[in-house]
VOPARO-962740 format. One record per residue (C-alpha): residue number from 1; residue in one letter; x, y, z. Coordinates in pm, 1 decimal, padded with zeros to 6 digits. Example, Ala and Ser with C-alpha at 12.3 -4.5 7.8 and 13.67 -1.06 7.14 Angstrom:
# VOPARO-962740
+-----+------+----------+----------+----------+
! pos ! code !        u !        v !        w !
+-----+------+----------+----------+----------+
!   1 !    A !  01230.0 ! -00450.0 !  00780.0 !
!   2 !    S !  01367.0 ! -00106.0 !  00714.0 !
+-----+------+----------+----------+----------+
# end
This chain:
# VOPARO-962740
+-----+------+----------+----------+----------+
! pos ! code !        u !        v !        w !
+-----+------+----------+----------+----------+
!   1 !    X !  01242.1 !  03200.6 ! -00217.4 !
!   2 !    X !  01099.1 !  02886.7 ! -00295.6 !
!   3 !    X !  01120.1 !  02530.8 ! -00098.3 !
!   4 !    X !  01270.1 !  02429.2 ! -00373.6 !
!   5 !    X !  01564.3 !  02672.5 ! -00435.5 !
!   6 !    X !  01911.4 !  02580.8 ! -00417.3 !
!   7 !    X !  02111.4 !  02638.6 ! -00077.1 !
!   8 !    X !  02235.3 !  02994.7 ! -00106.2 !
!   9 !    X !  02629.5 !  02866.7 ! -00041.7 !
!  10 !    X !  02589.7 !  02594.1 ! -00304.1 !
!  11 !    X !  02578.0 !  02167.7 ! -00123.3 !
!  12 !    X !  02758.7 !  02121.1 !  00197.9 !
!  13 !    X !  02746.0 !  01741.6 !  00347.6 !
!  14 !    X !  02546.6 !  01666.8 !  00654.7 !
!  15 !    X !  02764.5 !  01765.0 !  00937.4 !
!  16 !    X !  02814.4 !  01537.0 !  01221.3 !
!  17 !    X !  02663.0 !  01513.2 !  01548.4 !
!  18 !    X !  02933.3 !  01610.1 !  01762.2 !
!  19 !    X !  02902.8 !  01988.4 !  01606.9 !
!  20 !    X !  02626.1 !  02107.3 !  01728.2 !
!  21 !    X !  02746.1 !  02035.6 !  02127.8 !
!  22 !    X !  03051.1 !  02304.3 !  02010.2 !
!  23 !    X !  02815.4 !  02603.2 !  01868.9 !
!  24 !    X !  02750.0 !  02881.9 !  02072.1 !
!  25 !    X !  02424.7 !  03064.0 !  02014.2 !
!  26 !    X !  02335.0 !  03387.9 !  01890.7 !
!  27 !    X !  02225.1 !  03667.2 !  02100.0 !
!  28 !    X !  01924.4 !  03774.1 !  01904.7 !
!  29 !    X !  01713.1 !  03482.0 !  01945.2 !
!  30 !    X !  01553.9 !  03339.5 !  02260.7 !
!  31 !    X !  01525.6 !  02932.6 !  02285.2 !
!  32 !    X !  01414.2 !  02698.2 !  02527.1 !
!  33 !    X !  01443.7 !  02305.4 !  02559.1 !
!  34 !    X !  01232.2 !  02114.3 !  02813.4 !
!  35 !    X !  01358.9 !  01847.8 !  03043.9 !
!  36 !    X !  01367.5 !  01490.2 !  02913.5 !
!  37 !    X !  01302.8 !  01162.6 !  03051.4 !
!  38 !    X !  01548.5 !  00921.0 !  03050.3 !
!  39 !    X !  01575.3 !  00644.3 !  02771.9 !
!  40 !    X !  01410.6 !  00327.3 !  02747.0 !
!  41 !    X !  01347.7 !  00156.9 !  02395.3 !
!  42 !    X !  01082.0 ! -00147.2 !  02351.8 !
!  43 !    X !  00877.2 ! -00276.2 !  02112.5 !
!  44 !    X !  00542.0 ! -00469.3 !  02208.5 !
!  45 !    X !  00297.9 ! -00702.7 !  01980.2 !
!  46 !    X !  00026.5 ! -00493.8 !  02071.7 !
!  47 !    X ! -00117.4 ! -00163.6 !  01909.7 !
!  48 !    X ! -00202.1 !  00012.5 !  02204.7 !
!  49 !    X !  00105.9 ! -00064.3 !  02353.0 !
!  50 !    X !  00376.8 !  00172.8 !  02175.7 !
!  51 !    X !  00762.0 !  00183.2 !  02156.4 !
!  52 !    X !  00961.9 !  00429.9 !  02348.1 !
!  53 !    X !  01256.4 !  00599.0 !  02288.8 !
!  54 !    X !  01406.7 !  00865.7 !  02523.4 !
!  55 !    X !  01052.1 !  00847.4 !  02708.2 !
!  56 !    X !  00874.4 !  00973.4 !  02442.7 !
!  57 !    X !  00572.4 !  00711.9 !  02243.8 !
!  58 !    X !  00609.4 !  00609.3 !  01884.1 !
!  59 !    X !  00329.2 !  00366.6 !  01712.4 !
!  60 !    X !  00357.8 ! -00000.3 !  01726.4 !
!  61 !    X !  00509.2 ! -00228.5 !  01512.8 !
!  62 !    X !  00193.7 ! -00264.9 !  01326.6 !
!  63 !    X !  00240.8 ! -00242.0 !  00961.2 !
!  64 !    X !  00487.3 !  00000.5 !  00887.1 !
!  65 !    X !  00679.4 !  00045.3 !  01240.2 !
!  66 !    X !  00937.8 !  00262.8 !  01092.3 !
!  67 !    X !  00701.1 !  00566.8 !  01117.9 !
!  68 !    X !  00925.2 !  00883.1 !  01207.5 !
!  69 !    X !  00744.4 !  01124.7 !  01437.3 !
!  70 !    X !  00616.4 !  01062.6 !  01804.6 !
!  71 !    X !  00239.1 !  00983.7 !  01868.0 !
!  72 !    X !  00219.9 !  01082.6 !  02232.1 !
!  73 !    X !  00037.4 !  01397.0 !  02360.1 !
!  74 !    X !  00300.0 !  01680.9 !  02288.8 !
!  75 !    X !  00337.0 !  01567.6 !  01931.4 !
!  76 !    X ! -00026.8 !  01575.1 !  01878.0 !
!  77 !    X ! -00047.5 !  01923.1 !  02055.1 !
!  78 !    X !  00193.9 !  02015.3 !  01764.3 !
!  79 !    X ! -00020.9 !  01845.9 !  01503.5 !
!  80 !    X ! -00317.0 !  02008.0 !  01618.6 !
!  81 !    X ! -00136.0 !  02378.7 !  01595.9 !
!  82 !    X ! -00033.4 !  02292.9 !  01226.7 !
!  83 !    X ! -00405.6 !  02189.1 !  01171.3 !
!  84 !    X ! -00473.5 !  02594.8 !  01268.0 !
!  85 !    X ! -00183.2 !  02759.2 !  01097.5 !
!  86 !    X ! -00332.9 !  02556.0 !  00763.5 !
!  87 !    X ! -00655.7 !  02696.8 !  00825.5 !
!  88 !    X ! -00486.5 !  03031.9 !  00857.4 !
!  89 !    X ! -00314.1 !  02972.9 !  00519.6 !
!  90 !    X ! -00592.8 !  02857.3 !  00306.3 !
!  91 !    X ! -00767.4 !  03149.4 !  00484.8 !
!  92 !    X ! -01041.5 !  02871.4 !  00688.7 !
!  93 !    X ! -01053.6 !  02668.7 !  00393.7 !
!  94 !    X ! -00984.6 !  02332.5 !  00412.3 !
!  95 !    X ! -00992.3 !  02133.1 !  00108.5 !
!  96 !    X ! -00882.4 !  02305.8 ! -00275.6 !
!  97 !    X ! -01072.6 !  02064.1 ! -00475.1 !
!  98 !    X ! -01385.7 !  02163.6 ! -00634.0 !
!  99 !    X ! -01607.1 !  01912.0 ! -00450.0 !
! 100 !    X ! -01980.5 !  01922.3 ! -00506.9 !
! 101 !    X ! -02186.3 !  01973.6 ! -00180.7 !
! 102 !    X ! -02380.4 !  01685.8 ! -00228.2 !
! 103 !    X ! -02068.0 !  01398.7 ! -00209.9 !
! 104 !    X ! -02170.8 !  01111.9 !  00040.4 !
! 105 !    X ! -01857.8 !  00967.9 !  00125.5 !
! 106 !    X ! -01487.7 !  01077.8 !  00193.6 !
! 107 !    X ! -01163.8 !  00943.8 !  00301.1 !
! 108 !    X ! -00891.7 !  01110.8 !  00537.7 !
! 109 !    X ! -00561.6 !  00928.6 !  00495.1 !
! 110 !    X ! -00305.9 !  00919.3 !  00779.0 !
! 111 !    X ! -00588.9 !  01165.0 !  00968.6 !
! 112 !    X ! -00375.4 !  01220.1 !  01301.9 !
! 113 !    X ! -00550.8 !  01378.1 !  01574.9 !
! 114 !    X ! -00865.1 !  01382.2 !  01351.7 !
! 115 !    X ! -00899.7 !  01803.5 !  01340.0 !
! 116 !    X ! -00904.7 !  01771.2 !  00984.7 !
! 117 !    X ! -01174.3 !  01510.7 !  00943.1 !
! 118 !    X ! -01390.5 !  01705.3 !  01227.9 !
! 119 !    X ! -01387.8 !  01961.0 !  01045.6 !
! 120 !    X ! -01469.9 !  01833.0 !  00728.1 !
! 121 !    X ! -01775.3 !  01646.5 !  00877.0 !
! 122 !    X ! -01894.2 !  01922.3 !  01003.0 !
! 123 !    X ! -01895.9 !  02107.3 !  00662.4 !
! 124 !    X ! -02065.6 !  01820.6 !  00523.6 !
! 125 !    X ! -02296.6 !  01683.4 !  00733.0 !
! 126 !    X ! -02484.4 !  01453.3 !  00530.8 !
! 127 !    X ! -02133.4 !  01304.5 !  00354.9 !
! 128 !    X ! -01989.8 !  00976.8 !  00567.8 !
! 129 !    X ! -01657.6 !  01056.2 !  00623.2 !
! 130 !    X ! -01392.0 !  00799.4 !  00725.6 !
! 131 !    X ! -01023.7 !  00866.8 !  00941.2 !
! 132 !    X ! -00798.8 !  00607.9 !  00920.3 !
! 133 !    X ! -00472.9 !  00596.3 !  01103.0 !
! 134 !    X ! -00178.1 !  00343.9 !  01223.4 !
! 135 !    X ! -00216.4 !  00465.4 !  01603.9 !
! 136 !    X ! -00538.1 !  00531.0 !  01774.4 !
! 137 !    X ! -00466.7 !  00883.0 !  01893.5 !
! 138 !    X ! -00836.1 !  01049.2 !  01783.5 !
! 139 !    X ! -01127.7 !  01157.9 !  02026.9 !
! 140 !    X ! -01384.4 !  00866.7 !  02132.2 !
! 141 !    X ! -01673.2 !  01087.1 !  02059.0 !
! 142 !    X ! -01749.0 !  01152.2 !  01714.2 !
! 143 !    X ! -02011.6 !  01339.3 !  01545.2 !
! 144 !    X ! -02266.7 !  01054.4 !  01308.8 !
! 145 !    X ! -02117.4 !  01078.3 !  00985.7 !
! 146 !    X ! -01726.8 !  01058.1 !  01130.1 !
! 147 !    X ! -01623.2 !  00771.9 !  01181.9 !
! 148 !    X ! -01212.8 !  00650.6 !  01254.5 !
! 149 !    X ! -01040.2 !  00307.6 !  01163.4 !
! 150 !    X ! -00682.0 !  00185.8 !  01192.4 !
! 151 !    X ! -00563.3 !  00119.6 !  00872.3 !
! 152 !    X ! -00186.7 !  00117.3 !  00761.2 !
! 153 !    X ! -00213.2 !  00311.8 !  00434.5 !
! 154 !    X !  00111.7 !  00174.2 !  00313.4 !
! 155 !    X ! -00063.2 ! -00212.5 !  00256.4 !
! 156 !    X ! -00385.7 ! -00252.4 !  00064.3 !
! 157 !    X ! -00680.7 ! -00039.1 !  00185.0 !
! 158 !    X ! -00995.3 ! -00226.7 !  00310.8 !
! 159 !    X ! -01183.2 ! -00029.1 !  00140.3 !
! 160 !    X ! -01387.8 ! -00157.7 ! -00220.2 !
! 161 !    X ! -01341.9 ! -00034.9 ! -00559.5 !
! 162 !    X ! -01522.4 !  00321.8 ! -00636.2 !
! 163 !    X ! -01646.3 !  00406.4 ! -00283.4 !
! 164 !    X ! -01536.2 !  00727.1 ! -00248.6 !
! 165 !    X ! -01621.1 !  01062.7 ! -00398.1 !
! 166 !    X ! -01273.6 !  01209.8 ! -00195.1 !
! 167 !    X ! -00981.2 !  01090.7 ! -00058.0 !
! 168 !    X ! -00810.9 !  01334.6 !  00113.1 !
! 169 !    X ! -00439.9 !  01290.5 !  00249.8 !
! 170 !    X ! -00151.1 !  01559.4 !  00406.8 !
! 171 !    X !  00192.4 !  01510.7 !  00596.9 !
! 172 !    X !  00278.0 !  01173.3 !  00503.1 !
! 173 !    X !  00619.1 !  01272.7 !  00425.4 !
! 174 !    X !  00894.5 !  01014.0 !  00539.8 !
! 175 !    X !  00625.8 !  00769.4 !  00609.3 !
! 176 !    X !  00549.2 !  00636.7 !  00229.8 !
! 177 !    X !  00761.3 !  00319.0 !  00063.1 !
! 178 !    X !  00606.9 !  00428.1 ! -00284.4 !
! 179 !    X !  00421.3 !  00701.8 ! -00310.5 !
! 180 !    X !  00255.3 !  00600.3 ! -00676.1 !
! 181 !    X !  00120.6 !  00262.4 ! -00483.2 !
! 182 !    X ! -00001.7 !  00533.3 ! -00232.0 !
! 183 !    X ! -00214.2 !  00657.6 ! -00502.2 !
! 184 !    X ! -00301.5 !  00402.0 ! -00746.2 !
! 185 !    X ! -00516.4 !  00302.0 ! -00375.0 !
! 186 !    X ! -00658.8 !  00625.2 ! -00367.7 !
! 187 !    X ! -00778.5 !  00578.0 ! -00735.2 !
! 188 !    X ! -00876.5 !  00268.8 ! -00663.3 !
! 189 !    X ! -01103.9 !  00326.0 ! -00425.0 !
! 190 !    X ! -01265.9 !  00685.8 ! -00576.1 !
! 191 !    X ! -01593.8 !  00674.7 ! -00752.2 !
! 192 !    X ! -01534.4 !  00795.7 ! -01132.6 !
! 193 !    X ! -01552.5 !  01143.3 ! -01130.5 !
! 194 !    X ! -01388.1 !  01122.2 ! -00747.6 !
! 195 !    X ! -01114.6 !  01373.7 ! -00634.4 !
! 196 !    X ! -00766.7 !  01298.3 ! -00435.8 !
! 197 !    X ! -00606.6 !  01540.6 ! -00278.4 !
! 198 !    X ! -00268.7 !  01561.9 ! -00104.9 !
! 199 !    X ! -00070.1 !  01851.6 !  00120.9 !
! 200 !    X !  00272.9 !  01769.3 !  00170.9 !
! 201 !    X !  00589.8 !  01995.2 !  00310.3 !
! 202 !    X !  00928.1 !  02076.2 !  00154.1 !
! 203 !    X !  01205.0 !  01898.8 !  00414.9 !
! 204 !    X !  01407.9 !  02230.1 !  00350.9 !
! 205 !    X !  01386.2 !  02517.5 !  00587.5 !
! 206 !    X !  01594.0 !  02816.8 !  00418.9 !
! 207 !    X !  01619.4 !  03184.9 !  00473.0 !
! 208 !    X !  01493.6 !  03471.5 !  00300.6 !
! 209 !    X !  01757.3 !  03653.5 !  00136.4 !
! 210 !    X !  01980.4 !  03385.6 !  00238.5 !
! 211 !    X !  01955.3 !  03397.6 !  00589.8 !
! 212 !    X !  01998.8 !  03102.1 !  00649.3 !
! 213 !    X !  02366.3 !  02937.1 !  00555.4 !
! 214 !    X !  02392.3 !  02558.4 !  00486.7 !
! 215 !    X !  02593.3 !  02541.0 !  00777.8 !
! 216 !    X !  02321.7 !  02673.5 !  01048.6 !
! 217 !    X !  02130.9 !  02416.8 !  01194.2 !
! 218 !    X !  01798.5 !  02546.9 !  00975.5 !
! 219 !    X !  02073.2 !  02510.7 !  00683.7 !
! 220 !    X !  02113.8 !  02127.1 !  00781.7 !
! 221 !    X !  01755.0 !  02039.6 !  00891.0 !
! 222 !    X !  01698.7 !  01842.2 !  00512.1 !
! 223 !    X !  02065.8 !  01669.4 !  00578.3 !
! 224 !    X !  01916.2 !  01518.5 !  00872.4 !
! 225 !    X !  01565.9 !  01378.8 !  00759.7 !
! 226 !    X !  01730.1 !  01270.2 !  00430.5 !
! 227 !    X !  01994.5 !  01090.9 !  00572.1 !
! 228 !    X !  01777.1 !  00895.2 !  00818.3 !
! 229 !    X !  01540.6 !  00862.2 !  00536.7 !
! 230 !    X !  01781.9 !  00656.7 !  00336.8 !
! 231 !    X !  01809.9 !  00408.7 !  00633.8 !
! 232 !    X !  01445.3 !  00347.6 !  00729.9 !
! 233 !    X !  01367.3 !  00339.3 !  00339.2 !
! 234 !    X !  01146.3 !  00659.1 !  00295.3 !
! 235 !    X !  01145.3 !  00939.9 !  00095.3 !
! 236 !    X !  01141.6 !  01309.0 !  00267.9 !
! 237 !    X !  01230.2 !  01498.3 ! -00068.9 !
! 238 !    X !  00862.8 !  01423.2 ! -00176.1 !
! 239 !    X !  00848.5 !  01849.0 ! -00256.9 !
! 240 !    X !  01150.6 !  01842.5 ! -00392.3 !
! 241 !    X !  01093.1 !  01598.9 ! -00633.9 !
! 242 !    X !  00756.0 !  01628.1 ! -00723.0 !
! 243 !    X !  00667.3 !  01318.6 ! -00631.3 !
! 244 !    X !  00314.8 !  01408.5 ! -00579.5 !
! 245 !    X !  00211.2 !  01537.2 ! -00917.1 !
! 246 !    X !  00438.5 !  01240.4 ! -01063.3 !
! 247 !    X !  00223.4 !  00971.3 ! -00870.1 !
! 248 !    X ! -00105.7 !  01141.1 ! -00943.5 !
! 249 !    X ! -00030.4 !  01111.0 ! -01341.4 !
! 250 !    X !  00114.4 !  00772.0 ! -01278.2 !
! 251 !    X ! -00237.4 !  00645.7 ! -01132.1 !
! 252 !    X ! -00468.1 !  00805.0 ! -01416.2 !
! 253 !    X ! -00552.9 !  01088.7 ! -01255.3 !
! 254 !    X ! -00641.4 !  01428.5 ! -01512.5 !
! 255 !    X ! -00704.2 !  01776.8 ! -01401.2 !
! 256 !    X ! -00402.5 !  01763.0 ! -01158.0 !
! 257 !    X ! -00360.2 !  02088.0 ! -01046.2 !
! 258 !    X ! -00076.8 !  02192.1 ! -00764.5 !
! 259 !    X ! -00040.8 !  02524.0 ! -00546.4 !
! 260 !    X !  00281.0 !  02632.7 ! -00373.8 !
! 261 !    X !  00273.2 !  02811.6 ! -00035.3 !
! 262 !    X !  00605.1 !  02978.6 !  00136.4 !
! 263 !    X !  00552.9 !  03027.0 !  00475.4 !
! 264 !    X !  00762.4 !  03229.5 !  00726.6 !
! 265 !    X !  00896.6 !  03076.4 !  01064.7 !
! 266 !    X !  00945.5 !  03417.0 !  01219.4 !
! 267 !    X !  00822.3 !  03768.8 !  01245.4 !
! 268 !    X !  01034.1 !  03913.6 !  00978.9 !
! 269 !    X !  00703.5 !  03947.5 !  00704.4 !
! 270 !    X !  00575.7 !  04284.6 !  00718.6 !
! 271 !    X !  00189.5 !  04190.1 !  00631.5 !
! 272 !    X ! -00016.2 !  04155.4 !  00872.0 !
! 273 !    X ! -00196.6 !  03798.1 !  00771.0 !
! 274 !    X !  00198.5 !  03670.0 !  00705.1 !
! 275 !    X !  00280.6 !  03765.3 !  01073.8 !
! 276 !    X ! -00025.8 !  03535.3 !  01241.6 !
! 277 !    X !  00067.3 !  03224.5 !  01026.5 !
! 278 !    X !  00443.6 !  03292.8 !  01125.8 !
! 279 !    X !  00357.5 !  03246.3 !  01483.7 !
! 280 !    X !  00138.6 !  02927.3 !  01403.0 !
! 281 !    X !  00442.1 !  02829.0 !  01175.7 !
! 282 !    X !  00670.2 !  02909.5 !  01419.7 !
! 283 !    X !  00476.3 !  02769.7 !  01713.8 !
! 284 !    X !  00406.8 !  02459.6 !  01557.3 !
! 285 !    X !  00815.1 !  02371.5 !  01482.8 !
! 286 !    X !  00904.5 !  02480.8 !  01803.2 !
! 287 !    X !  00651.7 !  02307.4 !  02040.7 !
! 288 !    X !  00785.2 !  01974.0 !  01986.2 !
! 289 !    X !  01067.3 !  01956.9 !  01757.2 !
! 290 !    X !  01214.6 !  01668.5 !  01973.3 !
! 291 !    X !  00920.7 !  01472.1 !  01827.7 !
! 292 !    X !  01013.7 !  01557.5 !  01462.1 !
! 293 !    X !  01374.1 !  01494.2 !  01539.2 !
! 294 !    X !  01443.2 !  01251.2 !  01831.6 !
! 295 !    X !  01350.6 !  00884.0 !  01610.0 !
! 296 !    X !  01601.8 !  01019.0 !  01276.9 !
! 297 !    X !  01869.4 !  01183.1 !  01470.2 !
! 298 !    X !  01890.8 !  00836.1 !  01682.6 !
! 299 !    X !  01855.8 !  00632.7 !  01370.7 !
! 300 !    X !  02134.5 !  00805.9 !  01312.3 !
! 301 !    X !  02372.2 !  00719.5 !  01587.2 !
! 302 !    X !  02342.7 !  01049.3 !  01756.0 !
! 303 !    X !  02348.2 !  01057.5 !  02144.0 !
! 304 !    X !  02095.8 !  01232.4 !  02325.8 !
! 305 !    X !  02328.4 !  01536.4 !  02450.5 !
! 306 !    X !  02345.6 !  01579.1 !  02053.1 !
! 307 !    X !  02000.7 !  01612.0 !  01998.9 !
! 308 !    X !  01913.3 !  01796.8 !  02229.3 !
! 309 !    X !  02198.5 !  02055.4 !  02090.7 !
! 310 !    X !  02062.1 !  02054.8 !  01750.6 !
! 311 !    X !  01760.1 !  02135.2 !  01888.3 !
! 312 !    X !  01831.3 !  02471.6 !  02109.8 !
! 313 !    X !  02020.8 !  02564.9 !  01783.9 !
! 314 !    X !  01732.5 !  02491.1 !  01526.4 !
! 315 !    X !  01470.8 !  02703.6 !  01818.8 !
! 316 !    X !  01745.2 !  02970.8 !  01835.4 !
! 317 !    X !  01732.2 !  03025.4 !  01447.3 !
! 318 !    X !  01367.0 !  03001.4 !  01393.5 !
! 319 !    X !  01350.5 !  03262.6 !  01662.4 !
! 320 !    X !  01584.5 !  03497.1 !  01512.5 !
! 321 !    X !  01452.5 !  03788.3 !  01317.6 !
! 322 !    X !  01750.0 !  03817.8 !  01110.2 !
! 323 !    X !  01787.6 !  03446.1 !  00966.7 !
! 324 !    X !  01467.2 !  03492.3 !  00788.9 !
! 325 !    X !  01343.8 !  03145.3 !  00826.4 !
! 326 !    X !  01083.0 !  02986.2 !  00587.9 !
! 327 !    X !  00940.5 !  02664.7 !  00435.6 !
! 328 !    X !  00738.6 !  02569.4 !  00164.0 !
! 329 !    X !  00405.5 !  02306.3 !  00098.1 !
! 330 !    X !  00293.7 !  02189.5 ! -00184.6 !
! 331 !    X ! -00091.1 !  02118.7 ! -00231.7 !
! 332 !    X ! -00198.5 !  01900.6 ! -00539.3 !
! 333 !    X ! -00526.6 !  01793.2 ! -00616.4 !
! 334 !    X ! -00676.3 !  01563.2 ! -00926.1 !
! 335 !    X ! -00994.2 !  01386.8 ! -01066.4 !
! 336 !    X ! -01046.6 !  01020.1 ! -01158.7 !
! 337 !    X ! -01186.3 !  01015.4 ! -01497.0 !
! 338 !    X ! -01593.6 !  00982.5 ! -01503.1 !
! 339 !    X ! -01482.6 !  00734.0 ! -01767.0 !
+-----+------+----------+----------+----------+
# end
């Protein structure tokens, strides 16, 4: 089944908060919730100084301070697993554009923890590769050619006209105003001939076979992130709607091509390779879901006691042979006309 696909019981509203407090778990699936600090919530003037809410870090309010997902140390633990299970995916490969070995300059939007660009710079060791990021969360030491930059991507890169032979950019989801200004910048800035290339994730986590109802809190997970999305202004259907390939043709680009990937939250595939990425998959939701969740769900109005609920449920599911669980991404890559 596809990201994409309809909910197997046909819409159901989000449901609220209060319901997932009442739900008793099921017996097949093991689940775990660490301890949490206590809340606190502040804003500061400085970058290095981020907001907290429920003891957990958030970036400043620098640019666009309505980011969604944590920036402290567990959430980039999780970022780095989802770096690997990628790797597994794309079977080590970490770019699907066609690049010629001899490009001299590249561009990782929104690059995280900086695996990614590492990686990349190590692949091509003579190309100058640039991170850029709204927190400062990447290693001091970098190799020569990486280098990393705090930029807010959503404002008007720094960066001149037809500078760049690649622009690469993944899990922005819920963090874009308008995704076609996203990439008229990237075109912008690409030599002619240049390739973009973006990775983003479906905000729907369904079941195999319908394992998952609309009810379960898998079934609701989209609910959630949409409904919060509407309040801080950002879009987490990007998959959904196609929003990628739409933006690509919107800034000029030709030769757009787009892949599709399922991939399975539990041990439930029978192939061997579809197993390993499950537990990457699986590992990489479950290690710090209260960093995916905790800034929506309070957006929200939910109380912590909620969220924390939600969350044993959504670990109990993914756990759980029989729901099936599974998401999709959506890679899309295009050129900039040589003229």
């Amino acid at each position: 089944m596809s990201g994409n696909a309809a909910d197997e019981s046909g819409p159901v509203e989000m449901l609220p908060a209060s319901h997932w407090a009442t739900q008793k778990p099921d017996d097949d699936a093991d689940s775990t919730l660490d301890s949490v600090g206590s809340s606190t919530t502040s804003l500061s003037e400085s970058i290095l100084n981020y907001r907290e809410l429920y003891g957990r870090t958030y970036h400043s309010e620098r640019g666009n301070a309505n980011y969604w997902a944590a920036n402290d140390e567990k959430q980039n633990e999780s970022m780095d697993i989802s770096h690997h299970m990628n790797l597994l995916i794309f079977d080590g490969k970490i770019f699907q554009a066609p690049l010629d070995k001899g490009i001299k300059k590249a561009l990782d939007i929104g690059t995280g923890t900086g695996n990614w660009a590492f990686d990349f710079a190590d692949e091509f060791p003579e190309c100058e590769v640039i991170g850029t990021d709204v927190s400062p969360i990447q290693p001091s030491w970098t190799p020569p050619n990486l280098k990393f930059e705090i930029e807010d991507c959503t404002q008007t890169w720094s960066f001149p006209d037809n500078s760049f032979d690649y622009v690469h950019i993944r899990w922005l989801v819920g963090s874009i105003p308008d995704w076609n200004a996203l990439f008229a910048e990237a075109y912008r800035v690409l030599k002619p001939g240049g390739w973009l290339e973006s990775l983003e994730p479906t905000d729907r986590i369904q079941g195999a076979d319908g394992g998952i109802k609309p009810t379960d809190a898998l079934g609701q997970w989209h609910q959630i992130f949409r409904a919060g999305g509407k309040i801080i202004g950002r879009d987490f259907d990007v998959y959904e709607r196609g929003l990628q390939r739409k933006a690509f043709e919107a800034a000029g680009f030709n030769e757009v091509h787009s892949k599709d990937i399922t991939i399975p939250l539990s041990q439930w595939p029978k192939d061997p390779k579809q197993k390993e990425i499950a537990t990457a998959a699986q590992a990489f939701f479950t290690h710090d879901t209260e960093g995916f969740v905790l800034f929506v769900a309070a957006t929200l109005g939910w109380k912590r006691e909620e969220i924390e609920a939600y969350i044993k449920l959504s670990h109990q599911e993914i756990k759980s042979i029989k729901k099936r669980a599974q998401y999709a991404q959506r890679v899309v890559w295009g050129r900039k006309p040589v003229s």
